[in-house]
DRENPA-3360 file (N, C-alpha, C; in nm, 2 decimals, always signed):
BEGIN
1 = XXXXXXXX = +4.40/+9.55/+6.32/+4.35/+9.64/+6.21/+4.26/+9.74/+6.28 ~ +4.25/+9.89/+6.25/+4.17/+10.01/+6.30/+4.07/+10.01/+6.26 ~ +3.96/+9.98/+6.35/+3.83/+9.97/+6.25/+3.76/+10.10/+6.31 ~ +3.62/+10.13/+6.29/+3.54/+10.27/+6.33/+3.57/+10.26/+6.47 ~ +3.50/+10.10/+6.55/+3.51/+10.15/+6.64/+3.59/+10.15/+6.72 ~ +3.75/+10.13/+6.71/+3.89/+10.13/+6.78/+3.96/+10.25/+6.73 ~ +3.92/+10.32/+6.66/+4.00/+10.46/+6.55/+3.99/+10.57/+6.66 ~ +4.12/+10.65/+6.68/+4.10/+10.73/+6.76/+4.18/+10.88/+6.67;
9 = XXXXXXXX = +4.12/+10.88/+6.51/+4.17/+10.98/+6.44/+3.95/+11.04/+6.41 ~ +4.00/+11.18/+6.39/+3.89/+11.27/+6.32/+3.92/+11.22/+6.15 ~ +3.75/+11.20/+6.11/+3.75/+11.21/+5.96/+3.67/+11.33/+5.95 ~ +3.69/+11.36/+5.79/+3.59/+11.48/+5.74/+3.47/+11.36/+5.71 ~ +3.38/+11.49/+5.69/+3.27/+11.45/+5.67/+3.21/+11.34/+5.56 ~ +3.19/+11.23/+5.62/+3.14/+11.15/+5.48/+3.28/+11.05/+5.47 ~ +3.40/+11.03/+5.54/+3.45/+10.98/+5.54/+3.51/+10.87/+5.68 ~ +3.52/+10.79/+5.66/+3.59/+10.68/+5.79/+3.75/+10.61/+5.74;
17 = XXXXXXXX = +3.75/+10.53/+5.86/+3.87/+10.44/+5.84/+3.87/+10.38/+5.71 ~ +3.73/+10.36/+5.68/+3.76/+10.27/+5.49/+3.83/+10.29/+5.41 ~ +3.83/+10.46/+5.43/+3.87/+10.56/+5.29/+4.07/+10.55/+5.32 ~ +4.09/+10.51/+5.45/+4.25/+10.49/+5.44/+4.30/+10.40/+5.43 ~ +4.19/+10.25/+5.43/+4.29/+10.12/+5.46/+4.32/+10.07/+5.29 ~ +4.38/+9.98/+5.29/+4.37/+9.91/+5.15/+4.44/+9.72/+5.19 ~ +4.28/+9.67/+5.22/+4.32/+9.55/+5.20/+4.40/+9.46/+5.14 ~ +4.39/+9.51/+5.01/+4.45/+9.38/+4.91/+4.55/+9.43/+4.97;
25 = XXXXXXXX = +4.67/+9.50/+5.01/+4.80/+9.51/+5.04/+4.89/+9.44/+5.08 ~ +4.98/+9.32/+5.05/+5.03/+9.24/+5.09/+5.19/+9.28/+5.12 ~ +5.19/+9.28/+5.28/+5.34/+9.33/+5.29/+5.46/+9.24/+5.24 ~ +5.59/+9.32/+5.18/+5.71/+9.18/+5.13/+5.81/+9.20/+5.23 ~ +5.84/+9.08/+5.27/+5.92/+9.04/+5.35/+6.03/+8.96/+5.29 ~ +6.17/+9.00/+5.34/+6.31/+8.98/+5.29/+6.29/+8.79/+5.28 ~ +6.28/+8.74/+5.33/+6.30/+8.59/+5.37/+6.16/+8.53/+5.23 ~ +6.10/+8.62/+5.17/+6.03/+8.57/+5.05/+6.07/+8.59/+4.91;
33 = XXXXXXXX = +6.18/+8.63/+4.96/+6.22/+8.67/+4.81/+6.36/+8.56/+4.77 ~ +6.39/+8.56/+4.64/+6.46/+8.45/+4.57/+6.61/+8.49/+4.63 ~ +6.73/+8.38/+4.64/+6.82/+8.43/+4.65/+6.89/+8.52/+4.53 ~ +6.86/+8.50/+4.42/+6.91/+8.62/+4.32/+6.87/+8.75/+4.33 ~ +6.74/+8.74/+4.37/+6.71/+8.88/+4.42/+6.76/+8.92/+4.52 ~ +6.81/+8.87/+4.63/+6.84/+8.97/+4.74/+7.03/+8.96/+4.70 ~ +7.07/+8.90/+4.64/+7.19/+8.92/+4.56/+7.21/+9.01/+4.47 ~ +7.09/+9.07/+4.41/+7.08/+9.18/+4.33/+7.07/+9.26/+4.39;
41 = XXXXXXXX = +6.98/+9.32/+4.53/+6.98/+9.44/+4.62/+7.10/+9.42/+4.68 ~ +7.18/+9.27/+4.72/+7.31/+9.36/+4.84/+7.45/+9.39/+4.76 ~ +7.42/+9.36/+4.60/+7.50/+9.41/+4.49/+7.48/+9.62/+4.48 ~ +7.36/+9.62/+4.45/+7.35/+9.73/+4.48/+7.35/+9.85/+4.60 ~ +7.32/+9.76/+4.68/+7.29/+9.85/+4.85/+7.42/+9.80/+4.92 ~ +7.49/+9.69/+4.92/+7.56/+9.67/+5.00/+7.47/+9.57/+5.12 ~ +7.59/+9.50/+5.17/+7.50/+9.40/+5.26/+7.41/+9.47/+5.43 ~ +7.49/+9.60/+5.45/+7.44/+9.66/+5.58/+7.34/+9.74/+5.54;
49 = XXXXXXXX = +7.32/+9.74/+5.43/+7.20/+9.88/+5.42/+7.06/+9.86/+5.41 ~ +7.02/+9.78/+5.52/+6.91/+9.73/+5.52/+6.78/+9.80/+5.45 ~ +6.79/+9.97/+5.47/+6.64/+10.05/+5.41/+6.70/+10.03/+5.28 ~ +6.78/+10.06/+5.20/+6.78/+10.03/+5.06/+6.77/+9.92/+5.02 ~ +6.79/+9.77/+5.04/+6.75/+9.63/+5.00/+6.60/+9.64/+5.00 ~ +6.56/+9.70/+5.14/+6.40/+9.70/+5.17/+6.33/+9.73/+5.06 ~ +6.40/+9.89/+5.02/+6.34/+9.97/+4.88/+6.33/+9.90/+4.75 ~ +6.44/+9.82/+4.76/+6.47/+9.78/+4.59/+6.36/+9.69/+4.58;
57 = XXXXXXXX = +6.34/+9.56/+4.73/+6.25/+9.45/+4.70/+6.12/+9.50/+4.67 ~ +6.10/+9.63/+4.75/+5.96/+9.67/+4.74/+5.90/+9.74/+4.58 ~ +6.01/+9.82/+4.54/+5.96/+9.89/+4.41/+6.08/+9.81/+4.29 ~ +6.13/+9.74/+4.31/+6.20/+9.69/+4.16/+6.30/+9.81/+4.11 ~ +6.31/+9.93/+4.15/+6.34/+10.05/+4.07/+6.48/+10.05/+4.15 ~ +6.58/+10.07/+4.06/+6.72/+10.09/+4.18/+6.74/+10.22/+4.18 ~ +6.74/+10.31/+4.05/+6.67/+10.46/+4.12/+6.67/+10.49/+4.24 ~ +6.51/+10.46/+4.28/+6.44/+10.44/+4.40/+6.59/+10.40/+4.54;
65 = XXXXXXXX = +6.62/+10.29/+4.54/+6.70/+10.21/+4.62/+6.81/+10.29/+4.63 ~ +6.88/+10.37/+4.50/+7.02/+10.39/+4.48/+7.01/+10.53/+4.59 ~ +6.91/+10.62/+4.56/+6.82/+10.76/+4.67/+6.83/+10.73/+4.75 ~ +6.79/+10.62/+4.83/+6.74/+10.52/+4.99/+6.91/+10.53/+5.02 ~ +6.96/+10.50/+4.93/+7.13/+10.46/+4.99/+7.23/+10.60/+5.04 ~ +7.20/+10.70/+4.92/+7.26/+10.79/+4.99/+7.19/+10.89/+5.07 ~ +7.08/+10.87/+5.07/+7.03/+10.89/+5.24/+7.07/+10.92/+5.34 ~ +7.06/+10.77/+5.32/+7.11/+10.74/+5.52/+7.25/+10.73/+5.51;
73 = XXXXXXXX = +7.36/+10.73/+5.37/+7.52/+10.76/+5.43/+7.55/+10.92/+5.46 ~ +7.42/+10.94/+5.43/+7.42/+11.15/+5.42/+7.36/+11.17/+5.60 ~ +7.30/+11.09/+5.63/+7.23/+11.06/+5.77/+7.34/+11.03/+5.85 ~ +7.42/+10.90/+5.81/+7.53/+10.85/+5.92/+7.62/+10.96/+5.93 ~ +7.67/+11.03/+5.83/+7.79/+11.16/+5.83/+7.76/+11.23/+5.91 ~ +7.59/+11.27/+5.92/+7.56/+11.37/+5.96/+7.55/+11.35/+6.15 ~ +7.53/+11.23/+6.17/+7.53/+11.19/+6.30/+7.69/+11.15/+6.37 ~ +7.77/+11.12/+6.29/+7.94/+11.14/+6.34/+7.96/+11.29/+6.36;
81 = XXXXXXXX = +7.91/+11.37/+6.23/+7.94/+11.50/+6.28/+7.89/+11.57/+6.39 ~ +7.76/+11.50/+6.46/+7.74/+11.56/+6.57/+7.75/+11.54/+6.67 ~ +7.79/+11.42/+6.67/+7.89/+11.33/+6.80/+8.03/+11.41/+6.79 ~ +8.07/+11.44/+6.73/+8.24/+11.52/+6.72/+8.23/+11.63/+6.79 ~ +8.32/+11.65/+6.92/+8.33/+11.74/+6.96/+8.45/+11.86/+6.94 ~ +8.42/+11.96/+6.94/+8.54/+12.07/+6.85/+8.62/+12.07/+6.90 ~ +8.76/+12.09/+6.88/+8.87/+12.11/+6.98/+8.90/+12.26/+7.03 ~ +8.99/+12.24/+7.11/+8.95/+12.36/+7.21/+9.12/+12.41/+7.17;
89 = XXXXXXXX = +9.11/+12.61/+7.16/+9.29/+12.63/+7.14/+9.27/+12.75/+7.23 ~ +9.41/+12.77/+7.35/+9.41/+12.83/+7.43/+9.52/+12.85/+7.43 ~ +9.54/+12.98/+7.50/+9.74/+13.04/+7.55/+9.75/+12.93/+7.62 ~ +9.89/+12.90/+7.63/+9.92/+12.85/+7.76/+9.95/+12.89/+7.86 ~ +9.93/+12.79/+7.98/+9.90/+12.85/+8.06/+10.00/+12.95/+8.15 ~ +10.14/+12.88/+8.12/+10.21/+12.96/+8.23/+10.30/+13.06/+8.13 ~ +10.22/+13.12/+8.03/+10.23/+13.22/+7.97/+10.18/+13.33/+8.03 ~ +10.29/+13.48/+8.09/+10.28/+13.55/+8.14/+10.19/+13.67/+8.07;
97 = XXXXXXXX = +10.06/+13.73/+8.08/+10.05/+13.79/+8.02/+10.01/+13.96/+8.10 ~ +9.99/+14.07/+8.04/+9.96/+14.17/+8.12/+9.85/+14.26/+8.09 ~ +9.78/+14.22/+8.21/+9.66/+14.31/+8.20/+9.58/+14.24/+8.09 ~ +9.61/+14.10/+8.08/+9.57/+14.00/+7.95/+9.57/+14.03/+7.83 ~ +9.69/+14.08/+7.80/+9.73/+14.11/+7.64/+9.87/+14.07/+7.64 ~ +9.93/+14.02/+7.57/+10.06/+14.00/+7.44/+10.13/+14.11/+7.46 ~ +10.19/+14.12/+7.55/+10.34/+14.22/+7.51/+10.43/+14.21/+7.39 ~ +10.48/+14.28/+7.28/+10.54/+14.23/+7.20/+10.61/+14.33/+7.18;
105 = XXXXXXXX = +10.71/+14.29/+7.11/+10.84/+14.43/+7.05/+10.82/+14.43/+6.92 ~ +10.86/+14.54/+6.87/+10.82/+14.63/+6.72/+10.97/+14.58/+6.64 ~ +10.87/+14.48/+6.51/+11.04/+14.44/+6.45/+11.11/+14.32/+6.50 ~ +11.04/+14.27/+6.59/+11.12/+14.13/+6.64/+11.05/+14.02/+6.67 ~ +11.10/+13.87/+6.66/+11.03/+13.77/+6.64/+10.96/+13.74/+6.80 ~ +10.84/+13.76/+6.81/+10.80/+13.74/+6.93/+10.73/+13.59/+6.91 ~ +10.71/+13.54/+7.01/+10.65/+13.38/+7.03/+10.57/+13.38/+7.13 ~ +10.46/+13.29/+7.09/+10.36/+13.30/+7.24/+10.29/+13.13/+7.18;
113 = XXXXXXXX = +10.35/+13.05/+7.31/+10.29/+12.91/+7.35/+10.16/+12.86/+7.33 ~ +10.06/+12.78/+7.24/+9.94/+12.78/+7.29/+9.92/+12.63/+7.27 ~ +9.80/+12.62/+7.35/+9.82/+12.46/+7.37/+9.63/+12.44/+7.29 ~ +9.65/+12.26/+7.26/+9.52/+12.22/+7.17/+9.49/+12.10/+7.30 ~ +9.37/+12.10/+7.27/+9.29/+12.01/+7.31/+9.15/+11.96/+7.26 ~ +9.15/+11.78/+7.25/+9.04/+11.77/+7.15/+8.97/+11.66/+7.24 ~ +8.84/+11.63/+7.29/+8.81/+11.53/+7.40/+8.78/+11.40/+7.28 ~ +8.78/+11.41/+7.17/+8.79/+11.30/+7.06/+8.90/+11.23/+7.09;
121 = XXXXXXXX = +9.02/+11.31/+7.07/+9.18/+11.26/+7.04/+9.19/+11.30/+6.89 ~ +9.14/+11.35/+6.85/+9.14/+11.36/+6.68/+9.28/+11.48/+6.65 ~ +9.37/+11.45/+6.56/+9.43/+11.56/+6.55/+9.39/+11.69/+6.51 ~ +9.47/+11.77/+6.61/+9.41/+11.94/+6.58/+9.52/+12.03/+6.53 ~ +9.46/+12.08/+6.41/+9.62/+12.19/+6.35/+9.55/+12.32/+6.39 ~ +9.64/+12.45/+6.43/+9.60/+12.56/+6.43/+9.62/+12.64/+6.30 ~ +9.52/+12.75/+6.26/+9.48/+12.78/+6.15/+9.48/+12.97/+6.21 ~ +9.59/+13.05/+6.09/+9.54/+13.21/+6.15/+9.44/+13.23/+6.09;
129 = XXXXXXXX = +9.35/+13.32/+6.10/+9.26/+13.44/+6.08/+9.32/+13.58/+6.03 ~ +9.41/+13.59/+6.07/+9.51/+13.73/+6.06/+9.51/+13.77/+5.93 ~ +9.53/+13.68/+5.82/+9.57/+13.75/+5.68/+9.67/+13.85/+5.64 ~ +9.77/+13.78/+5.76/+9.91/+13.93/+5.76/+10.02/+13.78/+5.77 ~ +10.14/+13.86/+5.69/+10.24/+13.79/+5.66/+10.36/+13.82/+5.82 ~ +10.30/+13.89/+5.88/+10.32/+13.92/+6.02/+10.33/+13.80/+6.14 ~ +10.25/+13.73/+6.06/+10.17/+13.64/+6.19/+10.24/+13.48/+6.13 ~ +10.27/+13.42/+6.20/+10.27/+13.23/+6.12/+10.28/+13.17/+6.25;
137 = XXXXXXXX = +10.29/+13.05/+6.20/+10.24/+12.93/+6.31/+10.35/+12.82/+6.28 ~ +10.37/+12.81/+6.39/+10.53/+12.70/+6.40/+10.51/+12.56/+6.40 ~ +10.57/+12.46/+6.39/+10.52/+12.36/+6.39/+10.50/+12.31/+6.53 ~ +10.52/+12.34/+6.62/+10.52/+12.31/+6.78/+10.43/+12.36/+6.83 ~ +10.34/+12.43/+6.76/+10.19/+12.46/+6.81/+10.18/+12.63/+6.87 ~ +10.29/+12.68/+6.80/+10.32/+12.79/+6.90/+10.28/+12.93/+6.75 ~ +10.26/+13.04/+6.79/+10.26/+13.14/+6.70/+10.36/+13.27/+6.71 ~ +10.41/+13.26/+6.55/+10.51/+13.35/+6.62/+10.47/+13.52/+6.51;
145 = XXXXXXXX = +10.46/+13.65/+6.59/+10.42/+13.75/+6.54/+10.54/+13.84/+6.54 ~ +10.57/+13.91/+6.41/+10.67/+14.03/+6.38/+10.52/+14.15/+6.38 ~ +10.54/+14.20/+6.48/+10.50/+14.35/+6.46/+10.52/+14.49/+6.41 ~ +10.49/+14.55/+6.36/+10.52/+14.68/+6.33/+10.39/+14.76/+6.33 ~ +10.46/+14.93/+6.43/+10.34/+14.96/+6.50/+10.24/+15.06/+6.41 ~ +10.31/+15.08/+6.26/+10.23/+15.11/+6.13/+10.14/+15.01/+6.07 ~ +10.13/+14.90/+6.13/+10.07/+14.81/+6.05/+9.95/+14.71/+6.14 ~ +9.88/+14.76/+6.19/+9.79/+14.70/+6.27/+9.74/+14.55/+6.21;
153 = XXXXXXXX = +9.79/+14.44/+6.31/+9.75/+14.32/+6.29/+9.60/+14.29/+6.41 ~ +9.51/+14.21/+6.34/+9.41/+14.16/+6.44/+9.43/+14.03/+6.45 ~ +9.50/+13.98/+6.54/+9.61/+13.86/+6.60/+9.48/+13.72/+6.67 ~ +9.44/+13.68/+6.54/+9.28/+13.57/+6.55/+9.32/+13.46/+6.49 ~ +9.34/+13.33/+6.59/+9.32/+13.18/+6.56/+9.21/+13.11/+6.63 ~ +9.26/+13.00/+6.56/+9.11/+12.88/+6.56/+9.20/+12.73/+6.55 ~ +9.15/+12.65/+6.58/+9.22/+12.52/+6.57/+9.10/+12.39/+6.52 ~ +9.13/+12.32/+6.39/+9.03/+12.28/+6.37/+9.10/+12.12/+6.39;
161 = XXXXXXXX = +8.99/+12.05/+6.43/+9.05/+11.92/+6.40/+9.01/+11.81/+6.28 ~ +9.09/+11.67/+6.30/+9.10/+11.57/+6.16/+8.94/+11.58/+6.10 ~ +8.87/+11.59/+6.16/+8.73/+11.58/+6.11/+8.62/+11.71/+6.07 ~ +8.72/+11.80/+6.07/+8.71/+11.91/+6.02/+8.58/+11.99/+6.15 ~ +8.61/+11.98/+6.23/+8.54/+12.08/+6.32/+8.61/+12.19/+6.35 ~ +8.57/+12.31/+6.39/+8.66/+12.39/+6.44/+8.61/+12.47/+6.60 ~ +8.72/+12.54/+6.62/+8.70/+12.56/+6.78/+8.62/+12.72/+6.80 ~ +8.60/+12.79/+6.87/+8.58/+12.91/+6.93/+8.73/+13.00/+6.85;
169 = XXXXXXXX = +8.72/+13.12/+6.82/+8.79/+13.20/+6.77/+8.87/+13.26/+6.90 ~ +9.00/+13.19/+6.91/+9.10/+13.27/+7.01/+9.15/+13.44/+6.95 ~ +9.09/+13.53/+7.01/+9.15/+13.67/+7.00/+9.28/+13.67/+7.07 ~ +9.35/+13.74/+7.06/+9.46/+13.78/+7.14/+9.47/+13.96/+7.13 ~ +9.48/+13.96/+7.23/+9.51/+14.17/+7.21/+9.61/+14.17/+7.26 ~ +9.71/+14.22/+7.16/+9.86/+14.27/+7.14/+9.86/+14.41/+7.19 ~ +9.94/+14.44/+7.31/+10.04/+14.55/+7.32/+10.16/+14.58/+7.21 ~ +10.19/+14.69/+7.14/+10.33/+14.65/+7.11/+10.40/+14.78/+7.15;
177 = XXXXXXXX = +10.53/+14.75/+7.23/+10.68/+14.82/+7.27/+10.75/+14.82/+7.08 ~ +10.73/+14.97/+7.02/+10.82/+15.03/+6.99/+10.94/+15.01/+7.00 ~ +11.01/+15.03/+6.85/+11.16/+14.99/+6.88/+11.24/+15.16/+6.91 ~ +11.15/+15.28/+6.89/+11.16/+15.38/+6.96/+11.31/+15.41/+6.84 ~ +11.36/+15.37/+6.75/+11.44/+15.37/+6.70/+11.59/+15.42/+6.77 ~ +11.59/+15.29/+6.91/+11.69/+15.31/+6.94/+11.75/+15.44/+7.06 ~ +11.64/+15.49/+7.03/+11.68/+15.64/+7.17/+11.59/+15.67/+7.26 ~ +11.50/+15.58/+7.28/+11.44/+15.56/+7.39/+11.35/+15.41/+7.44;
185 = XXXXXXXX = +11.28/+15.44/+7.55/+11.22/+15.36/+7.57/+11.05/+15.29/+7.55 ~ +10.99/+15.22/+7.58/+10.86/+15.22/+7.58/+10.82/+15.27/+7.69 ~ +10.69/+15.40/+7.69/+10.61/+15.42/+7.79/+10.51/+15.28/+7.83 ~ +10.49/+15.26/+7.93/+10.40/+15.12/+8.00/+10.27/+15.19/+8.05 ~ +10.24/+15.38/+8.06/+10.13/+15.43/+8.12/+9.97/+15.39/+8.00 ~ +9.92/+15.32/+8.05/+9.78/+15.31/+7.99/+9.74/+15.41/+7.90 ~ +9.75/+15.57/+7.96/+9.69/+15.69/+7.92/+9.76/+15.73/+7.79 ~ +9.87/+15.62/+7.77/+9.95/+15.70/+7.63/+9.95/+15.61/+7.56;
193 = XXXXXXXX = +9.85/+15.47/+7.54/+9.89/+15.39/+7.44/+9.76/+15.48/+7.31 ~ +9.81/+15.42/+7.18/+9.76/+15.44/+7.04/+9.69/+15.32/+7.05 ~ +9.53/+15.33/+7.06/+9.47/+15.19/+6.98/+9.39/+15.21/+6.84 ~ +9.38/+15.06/+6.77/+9.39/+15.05/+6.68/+9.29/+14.90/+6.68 ~ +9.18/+14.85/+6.55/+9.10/+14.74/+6.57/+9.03/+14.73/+6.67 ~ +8.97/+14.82/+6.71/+8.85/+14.82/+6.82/+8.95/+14.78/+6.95 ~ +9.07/+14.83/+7.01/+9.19/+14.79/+7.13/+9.21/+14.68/+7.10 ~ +9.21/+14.57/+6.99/+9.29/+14.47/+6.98/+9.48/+14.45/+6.95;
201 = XXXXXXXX = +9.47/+14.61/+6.90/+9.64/+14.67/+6.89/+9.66/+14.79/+6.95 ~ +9.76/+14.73/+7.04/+9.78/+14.88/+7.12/+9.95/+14.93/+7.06 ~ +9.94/+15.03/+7.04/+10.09/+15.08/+7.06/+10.15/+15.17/+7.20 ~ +10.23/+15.12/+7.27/+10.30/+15.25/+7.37/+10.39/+15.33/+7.27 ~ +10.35/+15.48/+7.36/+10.47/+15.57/+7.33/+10.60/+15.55/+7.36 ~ +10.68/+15.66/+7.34/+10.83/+15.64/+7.32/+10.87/+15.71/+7.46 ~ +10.94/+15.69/+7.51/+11.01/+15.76/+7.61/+11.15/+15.87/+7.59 ~ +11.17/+15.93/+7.53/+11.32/+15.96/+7.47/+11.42/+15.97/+7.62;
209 = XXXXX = +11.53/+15.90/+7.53/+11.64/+15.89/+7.69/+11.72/+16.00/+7.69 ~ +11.77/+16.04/+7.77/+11.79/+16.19/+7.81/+11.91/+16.24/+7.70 ~ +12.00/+16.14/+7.64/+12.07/+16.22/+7.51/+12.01/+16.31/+7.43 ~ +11.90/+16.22/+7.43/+11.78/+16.23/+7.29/+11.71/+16.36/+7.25 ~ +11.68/+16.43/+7.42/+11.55/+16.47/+7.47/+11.61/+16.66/+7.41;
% end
């Protein structure tokens, strides 16, 4: 018990340890109570939820107890959720890329590999960002993009897994090769591409082939 002279708190003035204690206080302990009563808190609380039985014996109120309960299932969620680690979605690897962008063709089904990983093991689905009917996602983890070089796509996935985490936002910056409508080629010179979305879409020029020209 803290008396004056073992108390190692400041009182205001005019006050001591007396003014906090309260003798009559008789703490309740589980093993004093009837078995219908603790039959009635683990009816209510369940038999693991030890602070909510605690609550019910202490105040009678299941109120009180029923609060105590979803607490701490609001506490354990919140502690699985931060043990969960996000999963991770990346190109793969021995996907060729240039100058680290997506070469693609204008008008044609392009495909680019990407791979998931979760240090849980939890399943991971990949999810676009794109909001273009351009863009879809295969079932083999892979994404496949139709370009057209009127129509600037910003080419953004995420991969969330079973527990609803999600990963870092994979950008991808698309080059796209023009279908040049057939009478030429794509220029490959830096100095002539068209960007578009802050360089996340680039277009090359057209080359015209010497019928053309």
């Amino acid at each position: 018990r803290v008396t004056t002279n073992n108390s190692v708190f400041i009182y205001d003035a005019g006050q001591s340890t007396n003014d906090y204690q309260h003798p009559e206080f008789v703490p309740v302990f589980s093993d004093s109570l009837s078995q219908a009563q603790v039959n009635q808190a683990v009816t209510l609380c369940g038999a693991d939820n030890q602070e909510c039985i605690y609550d019910y014996f202490v105040t009678k109120d299941a109120a009180v107890a029923v609060s105590t309960k979803a607490k701490k299932e609001t506490i354990e969620i919140q502690k699985i959720d931060l043990a969960n680690s996000p999963p991770v979605v990346e190109i793969f690897s021995q996907v060729k890329l240039t100058n680290n962008r997506w070469v693609v063709q204008e008008n044609a089904v392009n495909i680019l590999q990407l791979t998931t990983t979760d240090a849980d093991m939890d399943n991971v689905t990949v999810v676009s960002l794109s909001n273009s009917s351009a863009v879809s996602l295969l079932p083999n983890g892979s994404v496949q993009f139709v370009p057209f070089k009127n129509n600037p796509v910003r080419l953004s996935l995420q991969a969330r897994d079973s527990r609803g985490a999600y990963s870092s936002i994979l950008n991808i910056p698309v080059t796209v090769c023009p279908s040049c409508n057939g009478r030429g080629v794509c220029d490959s010179n830096p100095s002539s591409l068209v960007e578009y979305l802050d360089g996340m879409f680039r277009v090359q020029t057209c080359i015209c082939l010497p019928a053309f020209t």
